[in-house]
C-alpha positions as MATLAB code, in Angstrom:
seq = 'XXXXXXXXXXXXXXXXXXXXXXXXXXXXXXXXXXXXXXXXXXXXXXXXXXXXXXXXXXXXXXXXXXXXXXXXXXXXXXXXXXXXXXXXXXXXXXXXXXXXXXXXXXXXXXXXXXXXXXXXXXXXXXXXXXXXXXXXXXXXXXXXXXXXXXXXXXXXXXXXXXXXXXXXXXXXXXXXXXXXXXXXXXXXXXXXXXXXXXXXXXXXXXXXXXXXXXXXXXXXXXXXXXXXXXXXXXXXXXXXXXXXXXXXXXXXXXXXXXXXXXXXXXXXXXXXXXXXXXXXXXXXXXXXXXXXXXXXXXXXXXXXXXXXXXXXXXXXXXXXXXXXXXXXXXXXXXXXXXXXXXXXXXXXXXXXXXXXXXXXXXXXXXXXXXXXXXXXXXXXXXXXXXXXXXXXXXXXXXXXXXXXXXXXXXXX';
ca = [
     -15.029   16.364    6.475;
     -15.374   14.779    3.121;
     -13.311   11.878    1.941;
     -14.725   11.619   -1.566;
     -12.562   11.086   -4.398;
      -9.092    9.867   -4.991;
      -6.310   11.282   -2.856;
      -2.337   11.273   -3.141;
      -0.635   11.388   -0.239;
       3.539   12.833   -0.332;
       5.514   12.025    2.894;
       8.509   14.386    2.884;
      11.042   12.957    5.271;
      12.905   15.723    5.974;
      13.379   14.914    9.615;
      12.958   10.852    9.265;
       9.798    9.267    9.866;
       7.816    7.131   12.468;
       4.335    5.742   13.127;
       3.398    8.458   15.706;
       4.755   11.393   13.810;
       3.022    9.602   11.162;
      -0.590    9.508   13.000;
       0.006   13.257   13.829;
       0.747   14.595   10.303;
      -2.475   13.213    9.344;
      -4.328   14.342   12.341;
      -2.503   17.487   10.911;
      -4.158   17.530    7.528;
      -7.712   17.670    8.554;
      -8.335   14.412   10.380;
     -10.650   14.803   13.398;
      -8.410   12.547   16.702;
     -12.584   11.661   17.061;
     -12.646    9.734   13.543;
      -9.765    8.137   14.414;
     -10.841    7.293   17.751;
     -13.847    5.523   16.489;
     -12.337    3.968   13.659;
      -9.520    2.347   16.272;
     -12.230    1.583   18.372;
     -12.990   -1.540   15.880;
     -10.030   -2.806   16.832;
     -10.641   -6.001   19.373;
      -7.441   -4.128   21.470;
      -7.565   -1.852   24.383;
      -5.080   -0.605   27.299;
      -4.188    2.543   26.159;
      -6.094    5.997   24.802;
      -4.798    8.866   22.009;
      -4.145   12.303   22.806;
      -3.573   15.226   20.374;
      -1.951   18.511   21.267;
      -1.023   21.554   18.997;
       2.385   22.188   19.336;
       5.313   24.464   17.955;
       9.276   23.393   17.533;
      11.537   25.749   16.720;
       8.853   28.281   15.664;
       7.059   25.687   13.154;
       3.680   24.750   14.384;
       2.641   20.820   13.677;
       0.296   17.728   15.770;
       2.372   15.756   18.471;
       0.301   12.253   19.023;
       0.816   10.239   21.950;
      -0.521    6.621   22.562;
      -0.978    6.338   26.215;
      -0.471    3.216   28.002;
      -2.898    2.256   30.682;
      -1.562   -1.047   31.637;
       2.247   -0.953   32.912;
       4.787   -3.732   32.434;
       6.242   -5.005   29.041;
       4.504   -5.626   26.396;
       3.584   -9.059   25.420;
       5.944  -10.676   22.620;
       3.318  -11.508   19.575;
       3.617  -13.370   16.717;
       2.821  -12.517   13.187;
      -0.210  -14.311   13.235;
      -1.587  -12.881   16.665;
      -1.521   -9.154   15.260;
      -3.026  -11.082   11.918;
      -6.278  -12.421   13.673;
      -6.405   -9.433   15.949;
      -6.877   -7.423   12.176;
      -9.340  -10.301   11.125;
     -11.387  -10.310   14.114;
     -11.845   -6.227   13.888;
     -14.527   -4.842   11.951;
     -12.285   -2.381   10.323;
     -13.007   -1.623    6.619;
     -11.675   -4.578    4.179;
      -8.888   -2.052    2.610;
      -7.616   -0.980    5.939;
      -7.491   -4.735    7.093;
      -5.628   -5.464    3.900;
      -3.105   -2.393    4.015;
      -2.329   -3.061    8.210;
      -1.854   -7.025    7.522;
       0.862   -5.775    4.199;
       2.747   -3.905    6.516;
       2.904   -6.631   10.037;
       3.712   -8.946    6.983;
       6.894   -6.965    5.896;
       8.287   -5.971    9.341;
       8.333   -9.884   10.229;
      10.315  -10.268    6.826;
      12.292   -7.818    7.687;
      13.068   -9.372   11.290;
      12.987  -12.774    9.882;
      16.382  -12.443    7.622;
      17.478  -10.081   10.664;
      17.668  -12.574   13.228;
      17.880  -15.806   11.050;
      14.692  -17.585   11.399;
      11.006  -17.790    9.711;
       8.111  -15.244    9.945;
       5.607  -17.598   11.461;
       8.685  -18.287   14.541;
       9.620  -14.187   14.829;
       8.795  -12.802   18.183;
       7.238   -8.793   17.533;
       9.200   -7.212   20.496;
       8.950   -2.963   20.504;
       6.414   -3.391   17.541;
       4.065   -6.196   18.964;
       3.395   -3.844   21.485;
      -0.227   -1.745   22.250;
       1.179    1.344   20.922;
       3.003   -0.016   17.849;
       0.040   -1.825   16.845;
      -2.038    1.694   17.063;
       0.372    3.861   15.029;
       0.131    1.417   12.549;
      -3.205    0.697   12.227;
      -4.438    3.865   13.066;
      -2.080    5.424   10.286;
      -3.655    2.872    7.814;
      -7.287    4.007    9.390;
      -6.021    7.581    9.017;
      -5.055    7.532    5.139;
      -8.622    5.611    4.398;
     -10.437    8.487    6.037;
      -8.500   10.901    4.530;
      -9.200    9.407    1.333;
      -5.883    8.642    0.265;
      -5.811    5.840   -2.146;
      -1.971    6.390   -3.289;
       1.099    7.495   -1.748;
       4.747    8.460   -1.911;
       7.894    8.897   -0.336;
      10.414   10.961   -0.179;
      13.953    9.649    0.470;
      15.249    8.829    3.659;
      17.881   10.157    5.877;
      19.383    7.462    8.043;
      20.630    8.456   11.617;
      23.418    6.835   13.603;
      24.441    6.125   17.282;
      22.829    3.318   19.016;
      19.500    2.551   21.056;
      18.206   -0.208   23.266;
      15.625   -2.577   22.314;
      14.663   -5.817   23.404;
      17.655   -7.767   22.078;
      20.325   -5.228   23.874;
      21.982   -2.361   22.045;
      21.644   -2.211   18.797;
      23.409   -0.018   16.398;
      21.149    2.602   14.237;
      19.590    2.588   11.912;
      17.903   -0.389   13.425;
      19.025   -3.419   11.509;
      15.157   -4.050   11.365;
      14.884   -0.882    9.246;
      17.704   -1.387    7.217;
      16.267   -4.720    6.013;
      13.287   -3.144    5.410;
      14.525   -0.137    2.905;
      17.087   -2.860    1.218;
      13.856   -5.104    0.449;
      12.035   -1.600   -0.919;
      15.545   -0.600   -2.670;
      14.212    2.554   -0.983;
      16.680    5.977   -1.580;
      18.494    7.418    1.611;
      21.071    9.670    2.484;
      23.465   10.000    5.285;
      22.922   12.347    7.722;
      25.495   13.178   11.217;
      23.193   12.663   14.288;
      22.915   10.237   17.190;
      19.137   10.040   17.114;
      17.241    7.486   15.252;
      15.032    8.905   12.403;
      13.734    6.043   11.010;
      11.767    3.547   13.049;
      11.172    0.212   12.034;
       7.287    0.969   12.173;
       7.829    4.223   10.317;
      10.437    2.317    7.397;
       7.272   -0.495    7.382;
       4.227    1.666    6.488;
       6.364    3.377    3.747;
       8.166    0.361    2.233;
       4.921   -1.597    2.181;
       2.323    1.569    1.002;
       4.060    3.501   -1.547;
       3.636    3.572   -4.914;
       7.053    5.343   -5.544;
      10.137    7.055   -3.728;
      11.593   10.081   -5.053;
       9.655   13.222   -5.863;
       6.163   14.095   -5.552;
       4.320   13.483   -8.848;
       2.074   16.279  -10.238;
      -0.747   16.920   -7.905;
      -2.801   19.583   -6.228;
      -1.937   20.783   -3.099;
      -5.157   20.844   -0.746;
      -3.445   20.146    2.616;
      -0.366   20.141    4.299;
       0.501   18.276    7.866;
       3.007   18.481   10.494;
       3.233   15.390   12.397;
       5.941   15.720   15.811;
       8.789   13.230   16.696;
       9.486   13.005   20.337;
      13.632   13.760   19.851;
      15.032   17.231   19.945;
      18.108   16.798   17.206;
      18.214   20.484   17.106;
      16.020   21.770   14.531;
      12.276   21.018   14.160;
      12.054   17.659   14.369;
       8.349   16.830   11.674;
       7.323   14.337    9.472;
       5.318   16.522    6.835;
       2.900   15.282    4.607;
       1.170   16.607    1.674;
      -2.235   15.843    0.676;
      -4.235   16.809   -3.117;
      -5.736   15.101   -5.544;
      -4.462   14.381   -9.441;
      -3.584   17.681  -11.283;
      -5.905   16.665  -14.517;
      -8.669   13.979  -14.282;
      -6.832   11.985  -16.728;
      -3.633   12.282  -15.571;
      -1.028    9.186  -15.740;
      -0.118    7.551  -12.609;
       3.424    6.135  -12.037;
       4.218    3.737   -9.529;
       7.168    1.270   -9.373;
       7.249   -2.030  -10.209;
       9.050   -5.329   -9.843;
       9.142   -8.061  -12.407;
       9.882  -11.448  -12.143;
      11.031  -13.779  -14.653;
      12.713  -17.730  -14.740;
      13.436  -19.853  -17.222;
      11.881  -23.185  -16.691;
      12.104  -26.578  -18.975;
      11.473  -29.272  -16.104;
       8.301  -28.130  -14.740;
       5.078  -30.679  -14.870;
       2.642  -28.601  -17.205;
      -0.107  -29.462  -14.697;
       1.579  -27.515  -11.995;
       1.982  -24.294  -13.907;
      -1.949  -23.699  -13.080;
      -1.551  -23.830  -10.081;
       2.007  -21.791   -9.541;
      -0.114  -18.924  -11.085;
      -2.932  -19.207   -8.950;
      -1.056  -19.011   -6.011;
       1.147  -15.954   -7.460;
      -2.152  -13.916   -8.024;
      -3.068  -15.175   -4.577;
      -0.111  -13.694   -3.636;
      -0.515  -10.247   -4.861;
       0.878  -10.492   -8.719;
      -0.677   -7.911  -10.636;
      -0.381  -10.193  -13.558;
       1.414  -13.523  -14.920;
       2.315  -15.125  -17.853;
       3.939  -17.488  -20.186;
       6.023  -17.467  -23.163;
       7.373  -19.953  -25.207;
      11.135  -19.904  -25.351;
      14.258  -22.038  -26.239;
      16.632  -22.612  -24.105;
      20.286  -24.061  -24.621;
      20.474  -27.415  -26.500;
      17.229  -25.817  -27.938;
      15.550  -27.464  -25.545;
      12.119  -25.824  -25.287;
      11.194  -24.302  -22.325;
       8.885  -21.010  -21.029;
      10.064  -18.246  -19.373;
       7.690  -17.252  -16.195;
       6.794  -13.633  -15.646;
       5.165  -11.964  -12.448;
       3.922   -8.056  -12.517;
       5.135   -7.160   -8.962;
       3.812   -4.752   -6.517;
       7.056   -3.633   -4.860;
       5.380   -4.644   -1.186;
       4.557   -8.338   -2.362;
       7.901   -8.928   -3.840;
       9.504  -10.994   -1.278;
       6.271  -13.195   -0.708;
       5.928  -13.784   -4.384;
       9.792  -14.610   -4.581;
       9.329  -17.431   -2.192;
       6.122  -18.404   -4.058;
       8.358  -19.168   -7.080;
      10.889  -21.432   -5.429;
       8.665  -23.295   -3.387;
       6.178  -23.837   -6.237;
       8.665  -24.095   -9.272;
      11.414  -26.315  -10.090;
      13.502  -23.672  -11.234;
      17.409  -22.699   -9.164;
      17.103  -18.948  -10.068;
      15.323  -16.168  -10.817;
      16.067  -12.708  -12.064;
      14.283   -9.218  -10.787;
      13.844   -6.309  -12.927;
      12.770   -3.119  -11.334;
      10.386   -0.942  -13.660;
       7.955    1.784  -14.267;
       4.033    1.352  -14.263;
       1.840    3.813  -16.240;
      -1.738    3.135  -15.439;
      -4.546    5.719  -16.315;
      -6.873    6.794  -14.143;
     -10.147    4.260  -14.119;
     -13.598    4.731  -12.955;
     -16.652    2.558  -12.721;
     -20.346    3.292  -13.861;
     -23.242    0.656  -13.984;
     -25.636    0.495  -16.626;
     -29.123   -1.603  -17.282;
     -29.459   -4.312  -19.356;
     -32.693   -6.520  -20.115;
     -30.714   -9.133  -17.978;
     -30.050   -7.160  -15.257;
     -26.958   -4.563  -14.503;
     -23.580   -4.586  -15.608;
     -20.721   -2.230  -14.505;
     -18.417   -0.518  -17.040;
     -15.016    0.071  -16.324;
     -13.500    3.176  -18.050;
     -10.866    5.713  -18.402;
     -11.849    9.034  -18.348;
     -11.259   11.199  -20.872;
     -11.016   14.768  -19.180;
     -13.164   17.660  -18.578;
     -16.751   17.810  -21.671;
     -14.518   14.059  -23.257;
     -15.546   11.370  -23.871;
     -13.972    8.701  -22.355;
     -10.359    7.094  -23.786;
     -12.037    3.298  -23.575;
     -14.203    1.562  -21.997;
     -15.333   -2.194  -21.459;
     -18.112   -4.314  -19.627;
     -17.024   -5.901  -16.758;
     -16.337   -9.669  -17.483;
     -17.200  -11.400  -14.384;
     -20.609   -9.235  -14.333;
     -21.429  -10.399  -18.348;
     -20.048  -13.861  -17.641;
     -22.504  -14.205  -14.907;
     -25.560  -13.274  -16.525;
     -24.640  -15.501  -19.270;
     -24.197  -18.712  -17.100;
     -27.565  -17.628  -15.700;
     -29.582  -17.117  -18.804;
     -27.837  -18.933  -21.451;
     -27.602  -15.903  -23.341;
     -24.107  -15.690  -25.572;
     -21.590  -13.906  -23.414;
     -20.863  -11.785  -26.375;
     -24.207  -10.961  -26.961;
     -24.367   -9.884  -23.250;
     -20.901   -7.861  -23.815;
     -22.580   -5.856  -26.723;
     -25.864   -4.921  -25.258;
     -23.876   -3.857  -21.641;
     -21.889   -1.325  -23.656;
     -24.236   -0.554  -26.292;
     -26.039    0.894  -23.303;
     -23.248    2.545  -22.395;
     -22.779    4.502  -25.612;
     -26.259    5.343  -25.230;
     -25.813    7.234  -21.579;
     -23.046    9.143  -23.483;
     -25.087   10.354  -26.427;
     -27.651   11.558  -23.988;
     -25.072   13.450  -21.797;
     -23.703   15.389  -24.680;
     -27.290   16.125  -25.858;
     -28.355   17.607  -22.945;
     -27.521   21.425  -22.511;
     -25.100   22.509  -20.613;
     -25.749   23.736  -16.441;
     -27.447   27.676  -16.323;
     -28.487   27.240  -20.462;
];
């Protein structure tokens, strides 16, 4: 199966959500359980094996994935950074390393305000375990070989009634997966049942992966999956999820974000460098500076952080430890970001990528720009004027576009 281009993903909640009715949606959509296998296989863990059955509840057909466990006993209680170097020491792809490490990250938040104590001391119970780690992962491994580069969320219904983990009975939704949606501000609804319908695993890969909750943005439908829980609440119990790519080339993409400004007049200049470093280093999008007076006019600038929603805890606690400031405010926004591509072009230095924005079907392109790092390192290397570098790198370009639209048209 292909996995070329750039995918959206839509998981419609209907019936809650979890990691293995998240694996077998996917599964559902196209993936071959062998692609999986062998992308799991990187994984330095082992004990257990996947199978995949077609099955049908309540007359609607779907995937039901099971992780089998081959070693009995419980499962061991990991820390944070166990699960972290078991990612590192895999030889998964860097994005799915990066996307499984997001999520571990907010599940110990989440069970770090839960139980009152630090991520680094939080004991992973039910979702250290073999096949926690696997619906995870694998559901990270699943999206990348789906090609899924974006997703979304529908909102969730929250069950009630009570279930027994490792800490005794605890009522539902787990207080795990509450934290988790109140971090993500996620949308949910009430709905009468005693089962749980959304796992802490299952709230995790949604709160930390999508872009958005709410309705599907405009897309087009290429598949749709069926992925089975393992309750019987009385009607067909799926996680679906719908799979297509942009409806227009250039169409916008929305995704939420999280800003975060302070006001700070107390803060050694010297230190500001570094505070942005590490907020970048955190997963900031961007950060900034401005000028500003403050009462008594005293002058002052007011820090602001671009937020991914995921990284807006970690970049929270950034702030305070790395600031002098008492407070902060949060502001929850919109992001519009076109669509961008990458091309690379020659120069008489050597190549240069352009990034640029497409402009639609026989258009030229909205804008485009030579990558800086690429220019900047030819220059250092030559002693050529950046500038000049800029100009020849997209003169180049301009030229590749002149000799598209001067050459005929396919069957002519």
């Amino acid at each position: 199966m292909s996995t070329k281009g750039s995918k959206i993903a839509y998981f419609d909640c209907f019936s809650g959500i979890s990691g293995d009715m998240t694996l077998g949606a996917l599964l559902d959509c196209g993936l071959e359980l062998a692609q999986l296998q062998e992308m799991l296989a990187r994984l330095p863990l082992g004990g257990y094996r996947l199978e995949a059955a077609r099955v049908s509840r309540y007359s609607l057909a779907g995937t039901d994935l099971q992780v089998i466990l081959e070693e009995e006993g419980p499962p061991p209680h990991r820390h944070l950074s166990d699960i972290e170097a078991l990612i590192d020491n895999s030889t998964l792809p860097g994005a799915v390393k990066e996307k499984s490490r997001a999520v571990f990250t907010r599940l110990a938040e989440a069970e770090a305000a839960v139980h009152g104590t630090t991520i680094d001391e939080v004991h992973f119970h039910e979702v250290g375990a073999v096949d926690a780690i696997v619906d995870i992962v694998g559901s990270v491994a699943a999206m990348h070989l789906l090609g899924i580069e974006r997703l979304y969320c529908s909102p969730l219904p929250l069950g009630g009634g009570s279930v027994t983990a490792a800490h005794g009975l605890l009522p539902l939704p787990a207080p795990a997966t509450l934290r988790l949606l109140q971090q993500r501000r996620a949308p949910v609804y009430g709905r009468e049942t005693d089962h749980e319908l959304v796992t802490p695993t299952g709230a995790a890969i949604v709160t930390a992966l999508a872009a958005g909750f709410g309705a599907p943005p405009p897309f087009h439908l290429e598949q749709v999956g069926y992925g089975s829980g393992k309750l019987d609440p009385g009607y067909a119990n799926y996680l679906r999820i719908f799979v297509g790519t942009p409806r227009t080339p250039h169409a916008l993409q929305q995704e939420s974000m999280q800003i975060i400004e302070a006001n700070i007049d107390d803060l050694n200049p010297e230190i500001s460098g570094y505070l942005m470093e590490q907020l970048f280093a955190g997963g900031a999008w961007d950060v900034f500076f401005t000028p500003v007076q403050m009462k008594k006019n005293r002058p002052a600038v007011k820090l602001t952080v671009l937020a991914p929603p995921q990284h807006l805890s970690n970049l929270v606690e950034i702030v305070f430890q790395e600031s002098s400031t008492m407070g902060l405010r949060v502001l929850e926004a919109q992001k519009y970001v076109q669509p961008r591509e990458t091309v690379t072009v020659t120069t008489e230095w050597g190549p240069v990528r352009i990034k640029l924005a497409p402009g639609g079907a026989g258009a030229e392109p909205r804008h485009f720009a030579a990558e800086y790092e690429d220019c900047a390192k030819i220059a250092r290397q030559t002693g050529v004027p950046l500038k000049k570098v800029f100009r020849s790198a997209e003169r180049s370009f301009a030229r590749q576009l002149e000799q598209a639209e001067a050459e005929p048209p396919p069957g002519k």
